[in-house]
VEXDRENLO-421657 format. One record per residue: residue number from 1; residue in one letter; y, z, x of N, C-alpha, C, O in turn. Coordinates in pm, 1 decimal, padded with zeros to 6 digits. Example, Ala and Ser with C-alpha at 12.3 -4.5 7.8 and 13.67 -1.06 7.14 Angstrom:
VEXDRENLO-421657
1,a,-00569.0,00780.0,01319.0,-00450.0,00780.0,01230.0,-00330.0,00780.0,01320.0,-00331.9,00846.5,01423.6
2,s,-00225.0,00708.0,01285.0,-00106.0,00714.0,01367.0,00003.0,00787.0,01290.0,00113.8,00803.9,01340.9
end
This chain:
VEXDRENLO-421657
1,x,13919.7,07692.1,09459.9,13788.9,07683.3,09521.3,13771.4,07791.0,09627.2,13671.2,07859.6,09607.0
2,x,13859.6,07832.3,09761.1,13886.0,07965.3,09766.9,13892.7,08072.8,09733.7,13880.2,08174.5,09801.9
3,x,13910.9,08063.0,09637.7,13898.3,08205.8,09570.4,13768.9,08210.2,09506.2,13723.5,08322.7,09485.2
4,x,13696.8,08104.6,09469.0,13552.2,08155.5,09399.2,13441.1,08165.0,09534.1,13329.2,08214.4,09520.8
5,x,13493.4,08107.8,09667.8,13385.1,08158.1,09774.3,13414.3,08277.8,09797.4,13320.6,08353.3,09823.5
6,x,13538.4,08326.1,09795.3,13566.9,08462.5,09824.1,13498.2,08571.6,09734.8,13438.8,08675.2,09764.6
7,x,13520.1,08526.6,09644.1,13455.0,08629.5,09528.8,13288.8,08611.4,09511.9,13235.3,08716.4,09476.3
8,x,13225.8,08533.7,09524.7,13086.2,08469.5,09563.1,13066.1,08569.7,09678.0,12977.0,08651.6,09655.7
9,x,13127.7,08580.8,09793.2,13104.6,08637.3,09893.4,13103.7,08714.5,09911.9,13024.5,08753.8,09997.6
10,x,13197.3,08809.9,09842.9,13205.9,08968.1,09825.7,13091.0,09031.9,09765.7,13027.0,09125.3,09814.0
11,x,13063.5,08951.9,09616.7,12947.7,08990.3,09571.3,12816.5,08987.5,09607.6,12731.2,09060.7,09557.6
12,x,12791.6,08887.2,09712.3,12651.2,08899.6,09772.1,12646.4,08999.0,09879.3,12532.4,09037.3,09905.9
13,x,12770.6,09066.1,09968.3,12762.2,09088.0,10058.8,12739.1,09221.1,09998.7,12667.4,09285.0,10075.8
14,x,12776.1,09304.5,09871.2,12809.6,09349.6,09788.9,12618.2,09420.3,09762.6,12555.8,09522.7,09790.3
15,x,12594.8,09298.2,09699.7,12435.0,09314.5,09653.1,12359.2,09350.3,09775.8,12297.4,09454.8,09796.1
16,x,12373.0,09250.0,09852.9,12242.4,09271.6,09960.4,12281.9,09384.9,10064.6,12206.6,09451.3,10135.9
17,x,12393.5,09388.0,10056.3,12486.2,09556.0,10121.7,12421.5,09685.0,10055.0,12431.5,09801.5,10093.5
18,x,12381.4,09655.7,09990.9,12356.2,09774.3,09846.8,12135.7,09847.1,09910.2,12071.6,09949.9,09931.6
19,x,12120.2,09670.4,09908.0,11947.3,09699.2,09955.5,11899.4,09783.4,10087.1,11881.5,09718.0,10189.8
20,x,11885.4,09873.2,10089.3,11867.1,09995.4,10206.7,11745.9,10060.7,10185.8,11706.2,10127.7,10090.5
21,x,11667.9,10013.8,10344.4,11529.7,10068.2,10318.4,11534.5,10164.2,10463.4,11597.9,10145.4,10567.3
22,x,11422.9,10294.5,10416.7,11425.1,10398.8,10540.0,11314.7,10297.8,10556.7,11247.3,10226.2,10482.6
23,x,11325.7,10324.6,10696.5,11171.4,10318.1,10794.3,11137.5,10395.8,10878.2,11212.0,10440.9,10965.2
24,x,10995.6,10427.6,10860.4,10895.1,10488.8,10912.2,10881.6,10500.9,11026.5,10778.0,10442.8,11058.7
25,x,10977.0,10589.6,11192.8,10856.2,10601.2,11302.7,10697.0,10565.8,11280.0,10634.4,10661.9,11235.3
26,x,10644.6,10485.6,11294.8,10513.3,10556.4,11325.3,10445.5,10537.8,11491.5,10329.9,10498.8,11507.6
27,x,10493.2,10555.6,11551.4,10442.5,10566.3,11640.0,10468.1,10759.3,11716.9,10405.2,10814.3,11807.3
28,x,10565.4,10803.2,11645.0,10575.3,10963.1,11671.6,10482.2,11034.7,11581.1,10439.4,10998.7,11471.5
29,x,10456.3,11156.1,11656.3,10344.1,11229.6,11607.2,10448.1,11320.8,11467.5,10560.4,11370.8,11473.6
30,x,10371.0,11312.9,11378.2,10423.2,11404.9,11254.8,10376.5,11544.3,11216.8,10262.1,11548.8,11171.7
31,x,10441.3,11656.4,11226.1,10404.4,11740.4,11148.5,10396.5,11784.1,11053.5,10457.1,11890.0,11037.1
32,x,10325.5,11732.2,10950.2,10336.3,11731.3,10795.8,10236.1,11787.4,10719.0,10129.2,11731.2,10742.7
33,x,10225.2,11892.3,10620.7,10112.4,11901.4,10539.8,10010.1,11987.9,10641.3,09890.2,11997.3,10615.2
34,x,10083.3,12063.0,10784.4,09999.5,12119.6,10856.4,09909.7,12089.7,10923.5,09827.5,12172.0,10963.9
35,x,09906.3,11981.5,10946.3,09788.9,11905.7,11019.9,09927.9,11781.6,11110.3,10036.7,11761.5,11056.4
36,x,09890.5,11719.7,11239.9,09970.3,11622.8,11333.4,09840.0,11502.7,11297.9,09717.8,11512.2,11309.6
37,x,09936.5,11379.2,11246.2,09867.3,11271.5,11243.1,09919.5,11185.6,11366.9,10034.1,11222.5,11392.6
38,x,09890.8,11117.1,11425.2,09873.9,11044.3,11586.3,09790.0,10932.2,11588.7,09675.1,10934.4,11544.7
39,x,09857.7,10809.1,11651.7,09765.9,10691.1,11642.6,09654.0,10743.9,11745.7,09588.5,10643.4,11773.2
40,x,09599.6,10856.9,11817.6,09485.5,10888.3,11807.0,09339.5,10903.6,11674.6,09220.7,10872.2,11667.9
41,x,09438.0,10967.4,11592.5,09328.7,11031.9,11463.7,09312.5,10899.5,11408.6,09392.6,10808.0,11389.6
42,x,09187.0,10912.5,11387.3,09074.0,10805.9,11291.6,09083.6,10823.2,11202.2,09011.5,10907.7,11149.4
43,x,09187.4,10747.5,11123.4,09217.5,10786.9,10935.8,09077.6,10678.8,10889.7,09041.1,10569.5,10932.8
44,x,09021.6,10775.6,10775.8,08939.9,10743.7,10694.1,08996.4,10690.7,10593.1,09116.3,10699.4,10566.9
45,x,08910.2,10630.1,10527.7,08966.6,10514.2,10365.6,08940.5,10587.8,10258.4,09018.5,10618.5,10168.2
46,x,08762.6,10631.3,10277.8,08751.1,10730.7,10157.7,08829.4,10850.3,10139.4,08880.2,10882.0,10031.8
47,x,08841.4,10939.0,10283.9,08925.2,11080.5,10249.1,09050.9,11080.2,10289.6,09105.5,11190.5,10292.9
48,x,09130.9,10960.4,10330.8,09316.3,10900.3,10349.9,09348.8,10828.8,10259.9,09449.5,10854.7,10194.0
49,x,09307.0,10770.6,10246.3,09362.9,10592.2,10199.7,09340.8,10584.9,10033.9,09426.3,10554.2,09950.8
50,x,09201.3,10622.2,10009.9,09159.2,10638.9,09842.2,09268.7,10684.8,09786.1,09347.6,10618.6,09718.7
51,x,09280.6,10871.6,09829.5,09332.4,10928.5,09759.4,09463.6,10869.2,09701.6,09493.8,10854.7,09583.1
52,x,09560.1,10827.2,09853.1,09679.0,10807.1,09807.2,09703.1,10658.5,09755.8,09815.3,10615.9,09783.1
53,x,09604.5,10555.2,09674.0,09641.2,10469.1,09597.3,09562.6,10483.5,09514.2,09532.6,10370.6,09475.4
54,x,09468.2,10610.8,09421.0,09423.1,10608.4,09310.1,09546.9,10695.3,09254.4,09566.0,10677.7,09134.1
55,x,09655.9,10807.0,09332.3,09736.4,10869.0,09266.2,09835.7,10795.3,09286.1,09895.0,10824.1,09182.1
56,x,09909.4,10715.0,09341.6,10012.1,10622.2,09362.9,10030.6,10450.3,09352.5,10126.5,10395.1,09406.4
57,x,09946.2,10388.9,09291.0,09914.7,10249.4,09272.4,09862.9,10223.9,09157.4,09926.9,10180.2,09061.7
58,x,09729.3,10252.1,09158.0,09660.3,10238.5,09056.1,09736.9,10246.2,08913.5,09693.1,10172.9,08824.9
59,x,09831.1,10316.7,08889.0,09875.0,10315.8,08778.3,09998.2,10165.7,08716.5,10048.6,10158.8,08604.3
60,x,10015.0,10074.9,08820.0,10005.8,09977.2,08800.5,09941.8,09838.1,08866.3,09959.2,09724.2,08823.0
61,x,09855.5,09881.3,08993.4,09788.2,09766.1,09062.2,09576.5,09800.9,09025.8,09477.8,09822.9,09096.0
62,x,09598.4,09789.8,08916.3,09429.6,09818.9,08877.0,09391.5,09716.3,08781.0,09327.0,09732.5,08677.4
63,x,09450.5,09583.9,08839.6,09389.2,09447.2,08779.0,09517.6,09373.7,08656.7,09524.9,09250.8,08653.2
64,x,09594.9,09443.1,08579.7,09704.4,09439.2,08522.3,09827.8,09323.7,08582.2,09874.3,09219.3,08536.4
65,x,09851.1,09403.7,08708.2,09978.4,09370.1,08812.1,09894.1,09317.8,08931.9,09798.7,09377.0,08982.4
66,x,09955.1,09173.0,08976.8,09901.9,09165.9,09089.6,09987.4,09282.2,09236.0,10096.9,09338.2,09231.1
67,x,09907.5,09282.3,09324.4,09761.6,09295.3,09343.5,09715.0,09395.5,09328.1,09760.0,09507.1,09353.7
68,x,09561.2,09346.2,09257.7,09482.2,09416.7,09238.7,09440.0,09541.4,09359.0,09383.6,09514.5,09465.0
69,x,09468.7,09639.3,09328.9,09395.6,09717.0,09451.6,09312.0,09842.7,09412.0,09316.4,09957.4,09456.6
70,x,09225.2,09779.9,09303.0,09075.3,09884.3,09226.6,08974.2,09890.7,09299.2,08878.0,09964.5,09277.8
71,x,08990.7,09789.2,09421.8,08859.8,09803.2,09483.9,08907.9,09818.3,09654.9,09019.9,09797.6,09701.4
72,x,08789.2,09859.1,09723.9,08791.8,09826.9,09859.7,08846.2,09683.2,09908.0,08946.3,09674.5,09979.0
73,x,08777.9,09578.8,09867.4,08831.3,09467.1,09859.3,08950.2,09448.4,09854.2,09014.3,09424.5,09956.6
74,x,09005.8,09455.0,09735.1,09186.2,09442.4,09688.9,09246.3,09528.9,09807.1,09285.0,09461.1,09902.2
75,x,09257.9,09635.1,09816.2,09292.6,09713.8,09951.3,09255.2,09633.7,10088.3,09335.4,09630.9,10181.6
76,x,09171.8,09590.9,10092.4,09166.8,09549.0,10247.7,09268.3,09408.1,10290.1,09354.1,09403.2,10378.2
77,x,09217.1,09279.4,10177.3,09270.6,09216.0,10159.3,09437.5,09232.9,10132.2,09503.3,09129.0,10139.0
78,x,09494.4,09334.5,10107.7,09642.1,09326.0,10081.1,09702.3,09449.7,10192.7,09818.5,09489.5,10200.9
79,x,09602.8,09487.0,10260.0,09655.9,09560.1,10365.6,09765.9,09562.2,10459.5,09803.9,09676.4,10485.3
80,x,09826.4,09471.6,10516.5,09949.6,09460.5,10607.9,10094.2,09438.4,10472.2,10212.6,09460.7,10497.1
81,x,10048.6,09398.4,10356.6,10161.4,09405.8,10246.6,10138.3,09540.7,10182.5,10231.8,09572.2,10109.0
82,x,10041.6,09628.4,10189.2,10071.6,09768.7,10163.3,10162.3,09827.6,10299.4,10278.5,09868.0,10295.2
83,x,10085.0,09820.7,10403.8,10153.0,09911.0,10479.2,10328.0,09877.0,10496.5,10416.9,09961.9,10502.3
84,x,10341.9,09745.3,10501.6,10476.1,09669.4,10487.5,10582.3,09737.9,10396.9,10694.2,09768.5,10438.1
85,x,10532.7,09762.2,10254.9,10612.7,09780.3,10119.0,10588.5,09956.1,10106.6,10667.7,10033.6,10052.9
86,x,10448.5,09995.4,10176.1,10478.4,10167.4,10173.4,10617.1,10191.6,10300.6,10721.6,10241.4,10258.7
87,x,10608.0,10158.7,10429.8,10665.0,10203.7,10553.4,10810.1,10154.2,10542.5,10899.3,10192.3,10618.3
88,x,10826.7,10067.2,10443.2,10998.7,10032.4,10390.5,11045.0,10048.6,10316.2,11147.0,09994.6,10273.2
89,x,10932.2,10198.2,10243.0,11000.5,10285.8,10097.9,11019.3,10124.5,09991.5,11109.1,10137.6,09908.3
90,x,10980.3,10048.3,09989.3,10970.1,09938.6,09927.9,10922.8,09976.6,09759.8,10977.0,09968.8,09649.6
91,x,10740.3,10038.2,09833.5,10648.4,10113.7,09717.1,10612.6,10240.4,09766.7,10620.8,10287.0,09880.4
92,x,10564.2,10296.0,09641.8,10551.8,10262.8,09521.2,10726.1,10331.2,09416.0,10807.3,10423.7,09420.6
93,x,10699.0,10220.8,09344.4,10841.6,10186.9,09290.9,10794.8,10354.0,09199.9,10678.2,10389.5,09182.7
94,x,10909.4,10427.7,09157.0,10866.2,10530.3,09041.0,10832.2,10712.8,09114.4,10835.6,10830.6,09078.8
95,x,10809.4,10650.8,09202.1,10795.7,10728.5,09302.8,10770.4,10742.2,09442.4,10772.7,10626.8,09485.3
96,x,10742.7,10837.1,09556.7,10763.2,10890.2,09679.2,10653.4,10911.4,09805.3,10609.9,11018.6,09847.5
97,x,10631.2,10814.0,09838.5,10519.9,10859.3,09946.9,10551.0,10996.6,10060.4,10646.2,10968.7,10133.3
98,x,10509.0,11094.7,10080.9,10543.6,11149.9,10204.4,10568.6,11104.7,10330.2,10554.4,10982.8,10320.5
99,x,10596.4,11129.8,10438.7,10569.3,11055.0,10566.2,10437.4,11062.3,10594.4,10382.6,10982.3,10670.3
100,x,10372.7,11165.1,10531.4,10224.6,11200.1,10606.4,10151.2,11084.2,10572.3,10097.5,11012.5,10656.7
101,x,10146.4,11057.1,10406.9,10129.2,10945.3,10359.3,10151.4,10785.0,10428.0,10062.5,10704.4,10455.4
102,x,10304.3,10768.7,10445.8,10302.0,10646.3,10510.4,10223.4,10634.7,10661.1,10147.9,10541.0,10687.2
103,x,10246.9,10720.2,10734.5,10218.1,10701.0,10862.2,10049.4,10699.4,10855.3,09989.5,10669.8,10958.6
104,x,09961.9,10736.1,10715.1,09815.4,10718.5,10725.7,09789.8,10597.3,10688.4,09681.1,10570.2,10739.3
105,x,09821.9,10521.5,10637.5,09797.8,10392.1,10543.5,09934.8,10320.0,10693.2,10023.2,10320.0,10607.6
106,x,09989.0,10283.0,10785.7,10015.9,10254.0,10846.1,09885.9,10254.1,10992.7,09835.8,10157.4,11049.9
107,x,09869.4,10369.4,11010.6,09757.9,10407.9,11119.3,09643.4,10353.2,11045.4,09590.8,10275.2,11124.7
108,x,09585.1,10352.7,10949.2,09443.9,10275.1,10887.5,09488.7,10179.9,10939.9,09437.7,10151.3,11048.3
109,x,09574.2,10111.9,10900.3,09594.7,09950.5,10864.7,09583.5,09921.8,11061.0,09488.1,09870.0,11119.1
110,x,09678.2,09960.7,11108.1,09642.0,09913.9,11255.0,09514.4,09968.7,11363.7,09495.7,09934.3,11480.4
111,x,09439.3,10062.0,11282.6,09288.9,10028.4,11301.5,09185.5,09938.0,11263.5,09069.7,09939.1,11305.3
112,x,09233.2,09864.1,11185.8,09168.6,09748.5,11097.9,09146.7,09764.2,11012.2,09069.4,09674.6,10978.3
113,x,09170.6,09857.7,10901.5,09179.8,09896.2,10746.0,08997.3,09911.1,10740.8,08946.1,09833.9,10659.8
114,x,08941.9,09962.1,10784.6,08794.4,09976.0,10765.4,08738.1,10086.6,10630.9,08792.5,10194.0,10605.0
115,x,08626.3,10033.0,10562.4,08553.0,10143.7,10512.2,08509.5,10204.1,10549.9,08391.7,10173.1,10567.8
116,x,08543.0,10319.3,10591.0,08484.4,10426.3,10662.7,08512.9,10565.1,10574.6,08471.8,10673.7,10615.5
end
């Protein structure tokens, strides 16, 4: 019976030893893509936020996979679990957000994820 907690134990410590997520400063200013994003700048939804989940989501959260995020709606509503699963390299699975990326969809979200 010892020996199967031991071995039980190794292996979880094993697995969940294994799960390693970067996280995101965001509260430091970034220089990325030539432009400094700063919880000053007023990230927009249409010209921030769109872009990077019609090229990074959409190809499996567009009604298929929950959640839905085809609309303003679906996005607003799942907002603190985007910024959550982008800022802990969580998503999008397949591929790579930039930092410039996370830290905009982080900064929306703690402006109140607005249509703007």
């Amino acid at each position: 019976m010892k020996y199967k907690l031991i071995i039980i134990s190794t292996f979880l410590l094993a697995f969940f030893g294994a799960c390693k997520y970067e996280y995101i400063d965001i509260t430091a200013k970034q220089e990325n893509d030539s432009i400094i994003v700063d919880s000053s700048t007023l990230i927009s939804y249409s010209n921030d936020i769109l872009p990077i989940i019609n090229s990074n989501c959409l190809s499996c959260h567009s009604g298929a996979q929950p959640p839905n995020l085809s609309t303003f709606d679906g996005v607003k509503a799942n907002a603190d679990a985007i910024k959550s699963a982008t800022s802990s390299r969580y998503m999008p699975r397949g591929s790579r957000l930039s930092d410039k990326e996370i830290i905009l969809i982080a900064l929306w979200v703690e402006q109140g994820a607005n249509n703007n």
